[in-house]
C-alpha positions, 0 to 999 in steps of 0.5 A, spaced: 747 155 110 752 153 105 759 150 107 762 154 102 759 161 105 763 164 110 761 164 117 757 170 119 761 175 123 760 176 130 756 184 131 759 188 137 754 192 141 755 197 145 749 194 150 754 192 156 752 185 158 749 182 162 751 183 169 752 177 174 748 178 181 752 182 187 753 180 194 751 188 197 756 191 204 753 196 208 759 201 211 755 203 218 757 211 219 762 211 226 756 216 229 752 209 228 756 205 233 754 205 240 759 202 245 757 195 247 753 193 253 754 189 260 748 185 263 750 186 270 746 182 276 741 186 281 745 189 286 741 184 291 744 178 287 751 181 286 751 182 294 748 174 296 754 172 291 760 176 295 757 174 303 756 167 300 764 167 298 766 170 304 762 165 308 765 159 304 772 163 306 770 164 313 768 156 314 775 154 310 779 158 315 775 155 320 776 147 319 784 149 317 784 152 323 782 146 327 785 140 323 792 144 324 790 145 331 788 138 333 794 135 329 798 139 333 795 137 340 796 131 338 803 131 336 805 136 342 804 137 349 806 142 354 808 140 361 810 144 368 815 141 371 815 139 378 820 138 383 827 138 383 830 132 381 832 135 373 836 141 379 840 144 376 838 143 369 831 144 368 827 147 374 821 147 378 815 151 375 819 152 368 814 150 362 816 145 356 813 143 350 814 135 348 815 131 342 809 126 342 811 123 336 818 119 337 817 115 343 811 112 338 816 111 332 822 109 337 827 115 336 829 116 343 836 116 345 840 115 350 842 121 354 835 124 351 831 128 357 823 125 356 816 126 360 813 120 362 808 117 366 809 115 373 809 109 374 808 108 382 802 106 383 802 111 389 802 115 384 798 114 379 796 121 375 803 125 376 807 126 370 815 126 369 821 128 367 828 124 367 833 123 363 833 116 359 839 112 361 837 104 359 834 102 353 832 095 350 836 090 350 841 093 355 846 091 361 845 096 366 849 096 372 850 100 378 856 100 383 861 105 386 857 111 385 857 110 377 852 108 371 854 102 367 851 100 360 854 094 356 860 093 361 862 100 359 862 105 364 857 111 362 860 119 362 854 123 365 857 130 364 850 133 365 849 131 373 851 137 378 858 135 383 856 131 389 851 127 385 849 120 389 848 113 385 849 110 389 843 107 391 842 100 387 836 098 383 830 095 387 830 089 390 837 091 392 839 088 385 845 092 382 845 089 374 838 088 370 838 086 363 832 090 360 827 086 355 823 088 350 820 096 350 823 096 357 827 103 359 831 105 364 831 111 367 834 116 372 833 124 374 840 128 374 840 130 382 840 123 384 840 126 391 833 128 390 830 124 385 825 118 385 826 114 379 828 108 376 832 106 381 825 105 385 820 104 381 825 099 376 824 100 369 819 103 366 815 100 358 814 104 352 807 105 354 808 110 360 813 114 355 809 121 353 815 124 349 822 127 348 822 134 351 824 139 346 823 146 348 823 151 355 818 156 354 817 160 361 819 163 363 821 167 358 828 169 362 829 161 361 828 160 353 832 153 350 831 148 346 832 142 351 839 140 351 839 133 350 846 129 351 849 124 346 852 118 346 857 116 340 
């Protein structure tokens, strides 16, 4: 072609142009669009899988059940009291639940009524109730009907009119100072009472627990009044 002709002109066509290819959708009529489907187990399947979760719910009861129970055997006891020698706080037949745990963590008090173990080897199986007047590490003193701790002389407003302390304690002694894990003590009927003033002081080992609460008869309901001293 000559530089000096013009270009030719572009001719238009009505031919339409080559059309680039089409991603295609398809409109699926509402009439053709079913509701969706749940694949359900078989029945037998459903009904072992519903026993074996009530079983693991019965067993998982069960083991709670006992783990509670034994944690609170072990922390509570119960006990019928026997004798007069409490009269007239607490009474013959009435029944107490008792704190095992404090004797073992030492959180028993002056003036604390607790359940021990006899100590007199005539009576080797009976078990106690008195009220706790010595604790480790006391003077303890008897004389002109009275308690003495420290020097002090002890108020007992829990003890009936007429109550009798004068008998010492054994060996004919009316001091002792009380060792290590040593406890003193002593029933509120003093008339009436075997306790330490005949069988001396007893050892942590021998203390079952701190009373808590009367039980039965249901008339007598109380939680133990234990007396403190300042």
């Amino acid at each position: 072609m000559n530089a000096d002709e013009p270009a030719p002109t572009p001719m238009a066509t009505d031919e339409p142009a080559e059309a680039l290819p089409q991603t295609e959708t398809k409109t699926i009529p509402p009439a053709m669009v079913g509701p969706a489907q749940v694949i359900l187990p078989p029945a037998d399947a459903q009904g072992r899988s519903v026993g074996k979760a009530v079983l693991r719910e019965i067993v998982e009861t069960v083991v709670l059940f006992a783990v509670i129970f034994t944690v609170a055997r072990f922390a509570i006891g119960n006990f019928i009291i026997i004798g007069t020698s409490m009269e007239p706080n607490y009474h013959e037949d009435q029944r107490l639940l008792v704190d095992r745990i404090a004797p073992m963590l030492g959180w028993l008090q002056r003036g604390d009524v607790v359940v021990l173990h006899s100590p007199s080897q005539d009576e080797p199986t009976i078990d106690l109730i008195k009220r706790l007047i010595g604790l480790p590490g006391d003077t303890i003193e008897i004389r002109d009907n009275k308690i003495f701790v420290n020097g002090t002389e002890l108020p007992e407003p829990y003890l009936p009119a007429g109550a009798d302390t004068s008998r010492g304690l054994p060996g004919g002694q009316t001091q002792r100072i009380l060792g290590p894990g040593e406890y003193l003590v002593l029933g509120d009927n003093r008339s009436a009472s075997k306790d330490g003033r005949y069988f001396g002081p007893v050892n942590n080992s021998h203390l079952i627990g701190r009373a808590l609460v009367v039980y039965y008869p249901f008339s007598d309901f109380h939680l133990v009044q234990h007396y403190k001293y300042e």
